[in-house]
N, C-alpha and C positions, 0 to 999 in steps of 0.2 A: 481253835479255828482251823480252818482246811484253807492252804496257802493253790492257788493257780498259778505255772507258770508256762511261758509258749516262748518259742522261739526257732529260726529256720538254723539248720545245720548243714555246712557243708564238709562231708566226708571226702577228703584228698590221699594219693596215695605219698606215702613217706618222703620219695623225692619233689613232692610238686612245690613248686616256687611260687610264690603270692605275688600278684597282682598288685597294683597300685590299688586300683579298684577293690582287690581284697582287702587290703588294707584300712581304706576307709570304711568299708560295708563291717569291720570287725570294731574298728575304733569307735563309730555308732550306733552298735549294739543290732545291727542287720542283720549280722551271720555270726555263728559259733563255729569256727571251726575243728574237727576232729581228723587225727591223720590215722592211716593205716591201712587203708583200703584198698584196692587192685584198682579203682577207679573215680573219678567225680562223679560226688552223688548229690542232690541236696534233696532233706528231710524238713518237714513238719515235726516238731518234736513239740509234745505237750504232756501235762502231771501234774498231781494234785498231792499236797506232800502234806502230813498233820501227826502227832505226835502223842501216843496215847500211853499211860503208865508207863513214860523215861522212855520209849521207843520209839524211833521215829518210821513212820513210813510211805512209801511212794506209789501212788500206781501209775504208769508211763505207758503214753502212745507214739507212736511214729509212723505219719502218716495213715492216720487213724481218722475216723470217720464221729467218734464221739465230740458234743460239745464240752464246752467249761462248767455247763450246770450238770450234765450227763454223770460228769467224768466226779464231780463234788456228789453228786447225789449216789455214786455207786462208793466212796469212800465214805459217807455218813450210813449208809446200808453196812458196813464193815466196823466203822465206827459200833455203832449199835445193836451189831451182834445180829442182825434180819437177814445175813446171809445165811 
């Protein structure tokens, strides 16, 4: 099977301190937070992840323009070898 998954990411830089608001928006599954960046950022982050002969793998967009069938129909294309 080919797993979807989406979700918004906010990229903060190393010292930045969360919000109440962040908090809740992380504890609800709203936002993923990731640190390191020179600035706030937040992303669309989406992927399609499936596992073929014991290897698993992923193809990932970020703020990407492809759908959820797009994004599955270009990994069954890879699956299948019709690349």
């Amino acid at each position: 099977p080919i797993y979807y998954n989406s979700y918004t990411n906010k990229i903060v830089p190393p010292d930045y301190k969360m919000t109440e608001e962040d908090k809740k928006a992380e504890e609800n599954g709203e936002l993923v937070f990731t640190w390191g960046s020179d600035e706030v950022k937040i992303s669309e982050v989406s992927d399609v992840q499936w596992v073929k002969d014991g290897i698993q793998y992923m193809l990932m967009q970020i703020d990407g323009k492809l759908s959820e069938n797009e994004l599955k129909d270009m990994a069954a294309d890879l699956i299948n070898g019709t690349v």
